[in-house]
MDTraj code that builds the backbone (N, CA, C; nanometers):
import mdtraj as md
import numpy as np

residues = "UNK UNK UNK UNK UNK UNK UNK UNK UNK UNK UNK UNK UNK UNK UNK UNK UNK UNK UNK UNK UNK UNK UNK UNK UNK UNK UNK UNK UNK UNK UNK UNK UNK UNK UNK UNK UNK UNK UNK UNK UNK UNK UNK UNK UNK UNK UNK UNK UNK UNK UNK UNK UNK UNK UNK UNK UNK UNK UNK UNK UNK UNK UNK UNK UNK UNK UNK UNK UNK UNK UNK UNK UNK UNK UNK UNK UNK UNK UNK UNK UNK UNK UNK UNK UNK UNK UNK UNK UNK UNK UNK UNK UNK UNK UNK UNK UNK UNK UNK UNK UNK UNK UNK UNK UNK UNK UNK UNK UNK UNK UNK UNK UNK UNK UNK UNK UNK UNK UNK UNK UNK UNK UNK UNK UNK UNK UNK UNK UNK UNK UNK UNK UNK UNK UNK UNK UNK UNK UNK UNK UNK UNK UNK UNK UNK UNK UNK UNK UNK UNK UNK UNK UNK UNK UNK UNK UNK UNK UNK UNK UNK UNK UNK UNK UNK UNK UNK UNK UNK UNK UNK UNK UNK UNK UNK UNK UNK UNK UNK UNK UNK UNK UNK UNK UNK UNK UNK UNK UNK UNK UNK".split()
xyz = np.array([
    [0.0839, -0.1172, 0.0000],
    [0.0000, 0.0000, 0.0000],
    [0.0889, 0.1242, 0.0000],
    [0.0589, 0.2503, -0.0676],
    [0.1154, 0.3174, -0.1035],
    [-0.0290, 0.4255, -0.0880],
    [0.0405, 0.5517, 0.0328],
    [-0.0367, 0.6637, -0.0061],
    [0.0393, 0.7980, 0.0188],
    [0.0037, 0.8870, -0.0702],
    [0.0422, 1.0246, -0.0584],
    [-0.0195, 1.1576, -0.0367],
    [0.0229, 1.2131, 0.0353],
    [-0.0274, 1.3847, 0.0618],
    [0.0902, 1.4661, 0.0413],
    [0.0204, 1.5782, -0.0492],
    [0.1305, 1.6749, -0.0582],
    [0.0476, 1.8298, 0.0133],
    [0.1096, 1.9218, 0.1022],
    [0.0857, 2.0099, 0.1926],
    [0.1476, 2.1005, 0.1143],
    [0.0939, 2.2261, 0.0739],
    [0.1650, 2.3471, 0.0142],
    [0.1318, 2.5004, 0.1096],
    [0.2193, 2.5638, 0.1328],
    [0.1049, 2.7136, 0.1742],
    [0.1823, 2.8234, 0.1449],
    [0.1379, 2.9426, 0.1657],
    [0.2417, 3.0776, 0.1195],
    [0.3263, 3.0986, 0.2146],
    [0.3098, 3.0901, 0.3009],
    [0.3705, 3.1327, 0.4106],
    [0.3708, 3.0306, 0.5796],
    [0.4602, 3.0170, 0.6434],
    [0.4729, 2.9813, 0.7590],
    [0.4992, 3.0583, 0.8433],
    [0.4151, 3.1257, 0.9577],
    [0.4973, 3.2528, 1.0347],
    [0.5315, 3.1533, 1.1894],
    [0.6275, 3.2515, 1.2149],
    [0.6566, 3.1900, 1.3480],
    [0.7029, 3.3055, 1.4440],
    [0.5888, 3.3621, 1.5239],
    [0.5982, 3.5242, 1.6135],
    [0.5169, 3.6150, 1.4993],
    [0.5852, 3.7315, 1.5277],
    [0.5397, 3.8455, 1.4403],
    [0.6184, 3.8404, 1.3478],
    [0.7537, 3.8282, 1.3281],
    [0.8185, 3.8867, 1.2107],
    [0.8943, 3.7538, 1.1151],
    [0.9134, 3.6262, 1.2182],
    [0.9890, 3.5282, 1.0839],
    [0.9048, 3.4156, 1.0535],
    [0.9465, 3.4167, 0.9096],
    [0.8589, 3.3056, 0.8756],
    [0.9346, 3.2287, 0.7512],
    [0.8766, 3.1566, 0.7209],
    [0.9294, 3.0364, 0.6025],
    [0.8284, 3.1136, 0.4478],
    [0.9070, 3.1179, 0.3722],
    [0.8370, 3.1692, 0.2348],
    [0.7536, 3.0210, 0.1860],
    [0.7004, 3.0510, 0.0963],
    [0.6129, 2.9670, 0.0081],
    [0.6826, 2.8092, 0.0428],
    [0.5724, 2.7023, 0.0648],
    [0.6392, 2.5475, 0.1558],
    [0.5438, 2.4425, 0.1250],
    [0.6452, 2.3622, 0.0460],
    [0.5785, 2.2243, 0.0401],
    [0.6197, 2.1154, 0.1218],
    [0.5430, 2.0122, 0.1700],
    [0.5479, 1.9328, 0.2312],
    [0.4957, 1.7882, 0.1357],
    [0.5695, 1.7307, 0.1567],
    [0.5258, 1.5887, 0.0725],
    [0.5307, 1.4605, 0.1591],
    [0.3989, 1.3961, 0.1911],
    [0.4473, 1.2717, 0.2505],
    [0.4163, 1.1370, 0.2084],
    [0.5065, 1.0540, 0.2291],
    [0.4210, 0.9157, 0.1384],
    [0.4842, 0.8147, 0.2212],
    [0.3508, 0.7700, 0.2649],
    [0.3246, 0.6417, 0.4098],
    [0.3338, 0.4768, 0.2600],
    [0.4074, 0.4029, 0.2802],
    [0.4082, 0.2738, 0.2862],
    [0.3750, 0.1768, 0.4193],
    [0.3513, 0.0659, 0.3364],
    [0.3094, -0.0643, 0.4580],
    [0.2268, -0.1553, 0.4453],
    [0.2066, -0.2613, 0.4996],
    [0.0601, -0.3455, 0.5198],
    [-0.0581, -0.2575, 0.6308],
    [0.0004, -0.2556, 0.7496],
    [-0.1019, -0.2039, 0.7980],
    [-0.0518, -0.1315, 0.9176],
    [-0.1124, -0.0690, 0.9966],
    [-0.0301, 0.0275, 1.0714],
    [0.0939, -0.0234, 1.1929],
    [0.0842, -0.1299, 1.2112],
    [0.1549, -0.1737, 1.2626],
    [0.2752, -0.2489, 1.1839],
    [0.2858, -0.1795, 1.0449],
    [0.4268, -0.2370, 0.9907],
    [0.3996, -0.0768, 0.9001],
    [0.4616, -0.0065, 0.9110],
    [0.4560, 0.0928, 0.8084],
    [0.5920, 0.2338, 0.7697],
    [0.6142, 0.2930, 0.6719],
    [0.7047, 0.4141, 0.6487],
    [0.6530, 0.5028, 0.6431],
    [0.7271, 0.5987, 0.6673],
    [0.6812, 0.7034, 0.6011],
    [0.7607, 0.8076, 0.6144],
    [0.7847, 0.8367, 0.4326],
    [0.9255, 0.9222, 0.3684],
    [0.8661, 1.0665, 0.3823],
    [0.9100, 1.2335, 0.4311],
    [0.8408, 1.3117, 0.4117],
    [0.9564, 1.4017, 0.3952],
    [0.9289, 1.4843, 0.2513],
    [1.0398, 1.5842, 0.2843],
    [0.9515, 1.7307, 0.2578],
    [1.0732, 1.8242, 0.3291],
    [0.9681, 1.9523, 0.3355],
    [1.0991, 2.0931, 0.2592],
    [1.0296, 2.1152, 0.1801],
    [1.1010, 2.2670, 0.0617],
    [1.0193, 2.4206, 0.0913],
    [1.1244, 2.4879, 0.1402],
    [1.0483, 2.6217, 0.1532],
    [1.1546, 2.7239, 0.0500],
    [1.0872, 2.7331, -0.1088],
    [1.1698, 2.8428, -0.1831],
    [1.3867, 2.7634, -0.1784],
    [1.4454, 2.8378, -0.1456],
    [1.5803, 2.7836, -0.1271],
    [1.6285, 2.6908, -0.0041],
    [1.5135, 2.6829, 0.0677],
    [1.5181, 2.5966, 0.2097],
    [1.5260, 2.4329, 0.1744],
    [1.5839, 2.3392, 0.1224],
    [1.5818, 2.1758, 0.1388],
    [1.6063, 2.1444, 0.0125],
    [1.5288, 2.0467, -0.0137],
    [1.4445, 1.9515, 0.0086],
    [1.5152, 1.9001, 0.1397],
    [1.4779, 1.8745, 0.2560],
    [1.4706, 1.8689, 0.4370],
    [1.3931, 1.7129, 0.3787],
    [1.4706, 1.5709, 0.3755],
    [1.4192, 1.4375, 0.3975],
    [1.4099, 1.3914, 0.5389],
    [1.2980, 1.3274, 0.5598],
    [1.2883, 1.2682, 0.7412],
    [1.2137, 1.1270, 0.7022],
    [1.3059, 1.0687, 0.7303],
    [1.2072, 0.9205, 0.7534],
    [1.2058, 0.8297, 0.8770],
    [1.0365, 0.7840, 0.8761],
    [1.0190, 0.7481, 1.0013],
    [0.9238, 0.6114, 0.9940],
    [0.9827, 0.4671, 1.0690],
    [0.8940, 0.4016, 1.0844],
    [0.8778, 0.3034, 1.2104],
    [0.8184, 0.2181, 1.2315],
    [0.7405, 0.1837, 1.3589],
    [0.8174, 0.0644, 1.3094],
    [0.8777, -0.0277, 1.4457],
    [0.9154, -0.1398, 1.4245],
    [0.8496, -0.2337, 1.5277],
    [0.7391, -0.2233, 1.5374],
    [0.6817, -0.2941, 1.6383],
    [0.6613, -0.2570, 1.8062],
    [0.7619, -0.1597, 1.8261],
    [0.8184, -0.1113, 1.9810],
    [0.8074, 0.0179, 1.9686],
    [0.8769, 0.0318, 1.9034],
    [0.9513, 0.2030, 1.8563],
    [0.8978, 0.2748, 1.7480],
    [0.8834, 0.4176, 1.7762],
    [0.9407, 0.4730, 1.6326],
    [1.0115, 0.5500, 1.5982],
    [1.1037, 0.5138, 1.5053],
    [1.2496, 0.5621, 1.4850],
    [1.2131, 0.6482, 1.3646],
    [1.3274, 0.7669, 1.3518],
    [1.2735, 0.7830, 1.2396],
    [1.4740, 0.8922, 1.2060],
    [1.4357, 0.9889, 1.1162],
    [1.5838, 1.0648, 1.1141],
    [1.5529, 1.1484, 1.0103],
    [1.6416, 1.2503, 0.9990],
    [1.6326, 1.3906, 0.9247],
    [1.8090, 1.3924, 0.8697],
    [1.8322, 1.4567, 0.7476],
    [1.9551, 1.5246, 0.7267],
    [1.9158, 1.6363, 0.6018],
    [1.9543, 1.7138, 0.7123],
    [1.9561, 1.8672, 0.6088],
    [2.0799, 1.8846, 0.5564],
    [2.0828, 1.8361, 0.4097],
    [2.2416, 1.9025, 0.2568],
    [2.2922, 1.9897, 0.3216],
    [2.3705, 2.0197, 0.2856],
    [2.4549, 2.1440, 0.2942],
    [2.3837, 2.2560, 0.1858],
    [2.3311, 2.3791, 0.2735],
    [2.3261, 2.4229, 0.1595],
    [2.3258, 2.6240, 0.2472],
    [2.3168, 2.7116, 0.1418],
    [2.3688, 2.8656, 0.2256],
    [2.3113, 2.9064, 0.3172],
    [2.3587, 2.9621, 0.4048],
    [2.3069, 3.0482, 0.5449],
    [2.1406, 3.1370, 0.4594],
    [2.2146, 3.2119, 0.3375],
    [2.1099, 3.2807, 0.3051],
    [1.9995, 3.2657, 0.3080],
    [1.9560, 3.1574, 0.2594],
    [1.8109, 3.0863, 0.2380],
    [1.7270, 3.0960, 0.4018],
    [1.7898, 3.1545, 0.5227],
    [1.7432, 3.1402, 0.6270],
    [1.7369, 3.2908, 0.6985],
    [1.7135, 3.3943, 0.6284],
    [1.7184, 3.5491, 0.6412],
    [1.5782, 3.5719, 0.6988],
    [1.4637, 3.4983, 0.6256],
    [1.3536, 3.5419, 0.6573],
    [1.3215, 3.4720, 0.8077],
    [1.4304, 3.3961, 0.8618],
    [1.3910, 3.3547, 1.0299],
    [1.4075, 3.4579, 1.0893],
    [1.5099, 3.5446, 1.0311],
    [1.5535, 3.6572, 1.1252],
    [1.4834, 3.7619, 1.1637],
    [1.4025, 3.7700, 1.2580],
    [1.3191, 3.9016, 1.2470],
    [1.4121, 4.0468, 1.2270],
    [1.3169, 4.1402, 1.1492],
    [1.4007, 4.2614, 1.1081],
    [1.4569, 4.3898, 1.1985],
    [1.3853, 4.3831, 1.3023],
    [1.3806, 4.4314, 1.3995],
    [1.5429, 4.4251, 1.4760],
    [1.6227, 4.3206, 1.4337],
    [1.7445, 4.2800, 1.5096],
    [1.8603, 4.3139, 1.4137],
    [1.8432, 4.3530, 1.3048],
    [1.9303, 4.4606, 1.2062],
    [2.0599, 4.3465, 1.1358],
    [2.0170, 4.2410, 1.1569],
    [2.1492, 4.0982, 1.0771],
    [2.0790, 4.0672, 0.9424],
    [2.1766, 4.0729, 0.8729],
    [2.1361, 4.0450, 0.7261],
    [2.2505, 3.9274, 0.6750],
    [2.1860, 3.8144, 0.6728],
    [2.3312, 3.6939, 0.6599],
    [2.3730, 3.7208, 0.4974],
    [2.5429, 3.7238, 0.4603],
    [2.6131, 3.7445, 0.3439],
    [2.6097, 3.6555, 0.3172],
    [2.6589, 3.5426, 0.4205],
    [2.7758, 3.4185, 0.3495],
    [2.7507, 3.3359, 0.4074],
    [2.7867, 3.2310, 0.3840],
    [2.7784, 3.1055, 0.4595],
    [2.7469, 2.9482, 0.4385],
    [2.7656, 2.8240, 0.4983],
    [2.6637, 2.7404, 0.4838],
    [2.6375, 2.6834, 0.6416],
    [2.5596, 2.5806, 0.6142],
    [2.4614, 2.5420, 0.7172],
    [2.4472, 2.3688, 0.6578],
    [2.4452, 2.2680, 0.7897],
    [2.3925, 2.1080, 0.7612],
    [2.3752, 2.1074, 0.8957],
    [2.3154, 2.0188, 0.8918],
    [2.2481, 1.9265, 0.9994],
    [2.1890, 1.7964, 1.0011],
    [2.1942, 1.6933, 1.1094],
    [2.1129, 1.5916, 1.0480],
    [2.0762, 1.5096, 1.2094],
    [1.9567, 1.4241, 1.2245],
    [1.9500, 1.4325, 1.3770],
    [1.8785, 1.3010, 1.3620],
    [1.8514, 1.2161, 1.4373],
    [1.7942, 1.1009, 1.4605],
    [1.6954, 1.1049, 1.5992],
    [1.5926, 1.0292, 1.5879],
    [1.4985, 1.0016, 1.7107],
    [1.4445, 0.8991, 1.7195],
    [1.3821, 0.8708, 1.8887],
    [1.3002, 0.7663, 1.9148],
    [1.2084, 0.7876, 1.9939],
    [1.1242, 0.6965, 1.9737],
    [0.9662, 0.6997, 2.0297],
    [0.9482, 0.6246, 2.1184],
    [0.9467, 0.5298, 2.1955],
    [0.8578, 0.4257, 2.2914],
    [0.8441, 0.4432, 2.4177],
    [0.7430, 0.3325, 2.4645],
    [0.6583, 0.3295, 2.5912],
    [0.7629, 0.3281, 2.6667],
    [0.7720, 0.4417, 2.8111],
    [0.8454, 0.3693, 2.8957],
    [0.9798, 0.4716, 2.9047],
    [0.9887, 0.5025, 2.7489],
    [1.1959, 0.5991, 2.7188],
    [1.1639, 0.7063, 2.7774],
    [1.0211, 0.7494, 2.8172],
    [0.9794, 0.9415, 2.8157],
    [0.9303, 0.9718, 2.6688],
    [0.9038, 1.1012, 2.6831],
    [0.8350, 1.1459, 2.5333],
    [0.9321, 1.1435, 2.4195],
    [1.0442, 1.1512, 2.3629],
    [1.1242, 1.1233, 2.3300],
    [1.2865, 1.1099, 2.3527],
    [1.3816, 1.0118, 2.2370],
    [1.5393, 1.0799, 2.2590],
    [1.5588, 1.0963, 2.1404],
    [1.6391, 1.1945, 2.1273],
    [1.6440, 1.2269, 1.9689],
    [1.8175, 1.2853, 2.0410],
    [1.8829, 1.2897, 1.8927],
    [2.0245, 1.3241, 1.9172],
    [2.0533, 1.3954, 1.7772],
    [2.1771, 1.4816, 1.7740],
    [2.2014, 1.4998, 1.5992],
    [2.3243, 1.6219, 1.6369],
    [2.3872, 1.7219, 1.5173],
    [2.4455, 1.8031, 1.5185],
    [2.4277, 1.9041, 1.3900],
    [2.4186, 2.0591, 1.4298],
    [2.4419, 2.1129, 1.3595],
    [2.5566, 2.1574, 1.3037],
    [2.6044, 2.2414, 1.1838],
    [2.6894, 2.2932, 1.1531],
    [2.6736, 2.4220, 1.0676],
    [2.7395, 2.5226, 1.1223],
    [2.7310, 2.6478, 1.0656],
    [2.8666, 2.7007, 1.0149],
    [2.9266, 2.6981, 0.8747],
    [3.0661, 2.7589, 0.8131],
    [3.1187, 2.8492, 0.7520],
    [3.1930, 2.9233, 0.8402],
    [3.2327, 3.0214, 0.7244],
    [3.1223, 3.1564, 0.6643],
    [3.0410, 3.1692, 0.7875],
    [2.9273, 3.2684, 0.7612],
    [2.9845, 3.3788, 0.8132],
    [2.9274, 3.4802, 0.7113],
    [2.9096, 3.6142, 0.7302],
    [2.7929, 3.6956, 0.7360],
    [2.7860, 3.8351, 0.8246],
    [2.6847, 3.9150, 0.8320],
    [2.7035, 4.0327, 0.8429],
    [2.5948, 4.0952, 0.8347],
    [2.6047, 4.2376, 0.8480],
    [2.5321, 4.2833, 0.9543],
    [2.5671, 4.4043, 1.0752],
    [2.5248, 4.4018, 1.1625],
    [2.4811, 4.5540, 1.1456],
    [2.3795, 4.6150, 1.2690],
    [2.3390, 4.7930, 1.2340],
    [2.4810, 4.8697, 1.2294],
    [2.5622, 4.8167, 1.3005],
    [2.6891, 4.9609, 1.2795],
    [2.8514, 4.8257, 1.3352],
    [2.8151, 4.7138, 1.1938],
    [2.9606, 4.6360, 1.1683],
    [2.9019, 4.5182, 1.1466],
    [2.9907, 4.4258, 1.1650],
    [2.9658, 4.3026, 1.0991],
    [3.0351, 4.2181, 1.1489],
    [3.0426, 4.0673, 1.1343],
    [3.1022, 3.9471, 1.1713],
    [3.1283, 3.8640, 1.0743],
    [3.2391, 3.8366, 1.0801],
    [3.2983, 3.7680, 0.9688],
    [3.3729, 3.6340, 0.9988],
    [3.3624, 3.5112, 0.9317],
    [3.4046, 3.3806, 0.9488],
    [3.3624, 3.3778, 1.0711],
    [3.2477, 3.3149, 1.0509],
    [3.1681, 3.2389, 1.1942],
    [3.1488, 3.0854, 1.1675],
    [3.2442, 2.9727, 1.2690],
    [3.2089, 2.8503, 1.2435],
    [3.1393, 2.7403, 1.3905],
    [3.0598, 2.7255, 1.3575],
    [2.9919, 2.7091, 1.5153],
    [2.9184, 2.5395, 1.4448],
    [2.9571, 2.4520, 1.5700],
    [2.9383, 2.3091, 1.5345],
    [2.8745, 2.2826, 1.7005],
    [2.7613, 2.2693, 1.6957],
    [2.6658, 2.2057, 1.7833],
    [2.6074, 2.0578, 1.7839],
    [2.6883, 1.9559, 1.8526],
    [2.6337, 1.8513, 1.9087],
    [2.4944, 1.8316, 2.0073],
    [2.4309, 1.7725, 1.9965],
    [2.3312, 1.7840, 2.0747],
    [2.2871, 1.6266, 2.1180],
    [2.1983, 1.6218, 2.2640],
    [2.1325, 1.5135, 2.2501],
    [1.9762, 1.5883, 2.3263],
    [1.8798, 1.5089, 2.3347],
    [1.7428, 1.5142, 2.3866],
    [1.6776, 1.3927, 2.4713],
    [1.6844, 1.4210, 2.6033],
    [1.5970, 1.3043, 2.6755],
    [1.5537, 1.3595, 2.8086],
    [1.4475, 1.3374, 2.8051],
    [1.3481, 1.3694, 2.9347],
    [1.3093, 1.5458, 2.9492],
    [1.3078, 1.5609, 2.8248],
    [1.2902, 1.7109, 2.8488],
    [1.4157, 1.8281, 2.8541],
    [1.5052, 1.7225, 2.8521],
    [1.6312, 1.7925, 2.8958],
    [1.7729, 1.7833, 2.7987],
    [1.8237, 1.9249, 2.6977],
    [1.9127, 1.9305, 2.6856],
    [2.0371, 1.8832, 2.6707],
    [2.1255, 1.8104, 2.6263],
    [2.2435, 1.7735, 2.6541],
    [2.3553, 1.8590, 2.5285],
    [2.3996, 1.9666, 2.5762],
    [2.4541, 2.0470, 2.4616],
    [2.6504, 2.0127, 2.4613],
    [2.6735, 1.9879, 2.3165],
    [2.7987, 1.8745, 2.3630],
    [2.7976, 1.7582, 2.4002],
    [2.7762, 1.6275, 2.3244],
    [2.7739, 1.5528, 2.3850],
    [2.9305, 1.4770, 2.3479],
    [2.9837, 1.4091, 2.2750],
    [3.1242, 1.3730, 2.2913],
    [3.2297, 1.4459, 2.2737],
    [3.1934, 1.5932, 2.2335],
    [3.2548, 1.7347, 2.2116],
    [3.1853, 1.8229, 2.2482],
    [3.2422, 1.9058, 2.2869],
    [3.1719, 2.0972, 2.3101],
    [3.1262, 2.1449, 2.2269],
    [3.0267, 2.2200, 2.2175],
    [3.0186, 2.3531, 2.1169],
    [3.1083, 2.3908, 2.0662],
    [3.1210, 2.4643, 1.9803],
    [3.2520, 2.4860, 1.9117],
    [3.1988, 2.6542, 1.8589],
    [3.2467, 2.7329, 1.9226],
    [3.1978, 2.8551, 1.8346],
    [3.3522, 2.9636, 1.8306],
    [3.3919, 2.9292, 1.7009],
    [3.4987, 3.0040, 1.6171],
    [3.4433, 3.1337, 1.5502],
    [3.5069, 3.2492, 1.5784],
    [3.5082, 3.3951, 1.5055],
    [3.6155, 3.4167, 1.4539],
    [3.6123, 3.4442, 1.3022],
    [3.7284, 3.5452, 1.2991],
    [3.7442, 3.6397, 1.2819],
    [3.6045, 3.7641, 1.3164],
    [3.6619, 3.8597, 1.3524],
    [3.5018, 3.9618, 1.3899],
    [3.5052, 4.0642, 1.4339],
    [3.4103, 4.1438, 1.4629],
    [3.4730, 4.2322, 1.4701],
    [3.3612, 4.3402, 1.3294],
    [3.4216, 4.4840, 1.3333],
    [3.2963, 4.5620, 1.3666],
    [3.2970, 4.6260, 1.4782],
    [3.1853, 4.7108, 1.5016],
    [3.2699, 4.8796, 1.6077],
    [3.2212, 4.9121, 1.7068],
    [3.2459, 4.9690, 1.7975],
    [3.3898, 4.9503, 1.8571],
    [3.4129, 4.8352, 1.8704],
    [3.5452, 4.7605, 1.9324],
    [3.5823, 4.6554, 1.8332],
    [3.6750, 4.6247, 1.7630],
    [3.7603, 4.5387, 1.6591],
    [3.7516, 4.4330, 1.7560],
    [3.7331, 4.3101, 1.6893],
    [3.8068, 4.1913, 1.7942],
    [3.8045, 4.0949, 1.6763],
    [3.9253, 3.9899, 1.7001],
    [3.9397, 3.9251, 1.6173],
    [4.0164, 3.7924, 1.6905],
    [3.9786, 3.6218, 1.5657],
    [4.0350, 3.5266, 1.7058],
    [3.9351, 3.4985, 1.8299],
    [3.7856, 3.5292, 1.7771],
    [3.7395, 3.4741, 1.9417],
    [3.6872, 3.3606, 1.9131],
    [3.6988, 3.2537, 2.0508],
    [3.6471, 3.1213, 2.0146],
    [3.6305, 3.0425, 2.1867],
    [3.5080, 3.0142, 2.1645],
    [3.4242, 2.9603, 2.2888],
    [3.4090, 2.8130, 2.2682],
    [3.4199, 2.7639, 2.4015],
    [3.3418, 2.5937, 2.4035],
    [3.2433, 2.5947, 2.4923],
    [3.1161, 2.5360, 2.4954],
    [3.0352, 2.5255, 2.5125],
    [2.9908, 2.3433, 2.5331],
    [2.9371, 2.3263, 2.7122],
    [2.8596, 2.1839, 2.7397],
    [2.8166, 2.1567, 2.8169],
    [2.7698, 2.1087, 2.8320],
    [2.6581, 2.0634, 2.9821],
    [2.5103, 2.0596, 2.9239],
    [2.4309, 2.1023, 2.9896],
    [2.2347, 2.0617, 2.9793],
    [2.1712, 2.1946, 2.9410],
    [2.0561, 2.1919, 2.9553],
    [2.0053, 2.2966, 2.9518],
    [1.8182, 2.2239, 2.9386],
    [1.7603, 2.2683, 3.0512],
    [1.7585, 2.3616, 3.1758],
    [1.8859, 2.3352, 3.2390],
    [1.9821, 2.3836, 3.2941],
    [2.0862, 2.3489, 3.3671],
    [2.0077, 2.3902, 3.5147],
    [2.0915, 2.2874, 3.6503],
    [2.1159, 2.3372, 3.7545],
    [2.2377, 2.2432, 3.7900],
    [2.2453, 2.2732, 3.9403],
    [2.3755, 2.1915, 4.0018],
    [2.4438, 2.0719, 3.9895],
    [2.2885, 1.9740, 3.9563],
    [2.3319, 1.8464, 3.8973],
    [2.3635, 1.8389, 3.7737],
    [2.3130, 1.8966, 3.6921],
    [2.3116, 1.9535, 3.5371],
    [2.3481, 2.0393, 3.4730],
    [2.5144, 2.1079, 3.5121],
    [2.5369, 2.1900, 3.4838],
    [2.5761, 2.2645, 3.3129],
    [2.5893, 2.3647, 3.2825],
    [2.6373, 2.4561, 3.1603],
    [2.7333, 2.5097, 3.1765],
    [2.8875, 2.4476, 3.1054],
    [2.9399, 2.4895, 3.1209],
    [3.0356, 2.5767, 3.0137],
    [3.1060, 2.7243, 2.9987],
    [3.1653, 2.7740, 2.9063],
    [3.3332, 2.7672, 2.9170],
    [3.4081, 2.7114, 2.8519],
    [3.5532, 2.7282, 2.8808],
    [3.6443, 2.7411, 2.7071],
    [3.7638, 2.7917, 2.7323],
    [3.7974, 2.7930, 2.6085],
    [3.7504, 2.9581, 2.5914],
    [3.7131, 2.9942, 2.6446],
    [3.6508, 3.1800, 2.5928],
    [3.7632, 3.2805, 2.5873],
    [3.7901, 3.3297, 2.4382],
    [3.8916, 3.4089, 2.4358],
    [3.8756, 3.4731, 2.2966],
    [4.0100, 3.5715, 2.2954],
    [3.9954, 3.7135, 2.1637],
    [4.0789, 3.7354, 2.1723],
])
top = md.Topology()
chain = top.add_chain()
for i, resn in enumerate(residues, 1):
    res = top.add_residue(resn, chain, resSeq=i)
    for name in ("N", "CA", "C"):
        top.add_atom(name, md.element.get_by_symbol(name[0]), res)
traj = md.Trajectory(xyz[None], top)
């Protein structure tokens, strides 16, 4: 069995000011019956994807996973509300993340990493230039795990605004909600 829906709309807003331009969504469920089934869905907004996620039920679980191409920072301007004066030049952007479903784990665990390279912007009075920021992540019980077999990684090479700085680069790990047992921690911070 084989069925499909395809989801289109003009717009996706998210707050007052960012939103996703014109967005299709395509999904197509395989299987016998719901208890054996796929389902492939990818989602395109204008220069945003094609974003593939597939997800299916193995009897227990449901597993499923995402990987976002590599593709430019630009295509992601209209998240930015305008109000905050960043206009992205340069750049790229991937990601790709995996999850699970079952009775018993909590509402989900999902794990994955982003990557942001070599981006540039423009700011109200300067700019930032070569920004490379690599975020590990995991998800369970509600809770954060930022860094998980590595730190954050957030490389600058340079900020020209008010004050020049150039060479700054942070690590970033621990949880988030953080507290005492769960801490956030920053080291590596320098310019």
């Amino acid at each position: 069995m084989l069925s499909e829906l395809i989801l289109r709309t003009n717009r996706i807003q998210f707050g007052q000011e960012s939103f996703l331009p014109a967005t299709a969504i395509t999904a197509k469920v395989t299987g016998r019956n719901p208890a054996d089934f796929q389902l492939s869905v990818a989602l395109s907004a204008q220069q945003i994807g094609p974003i593939p996620f597939f997800i299916r039920w193995d009897g227990i679980r449901l597993r499923g996973n995402a990987r976002w191409q590599n593709q430019s920072v630009l295509a992601f301007q209209s998240l930015i509300p305008a109000d905050l004066a960043i206009t992205l030049r340069e750049g790229n952007f991937y990601a790709q993340t995996a999850f699970s479903v079952a009775q018993g784990q909590g509402v989900m665990i999902a794990g994955g990493h982003w990557s942001v390279t070599n981006t540039g912007l423009w700011l109200k009075d300067g700019s930032v230039d070569g920004i490379d920021f690599i975020l590990p992540w995991h998800l369970q019980n509600s809770r954060w795990q930022l860094g998980t077999k590595s730190p954050i990684q957030i490389r600058i090479k340079q900020v020209k605004s008010l004050f020049d700085m150039r060479n700054i680069t942070a690590d970033l790990y621990g949880y988030y909600p953080a507290n005492a047992q769960f801490p956030l921690v920053l080291r590596a911070a320098k310019c």
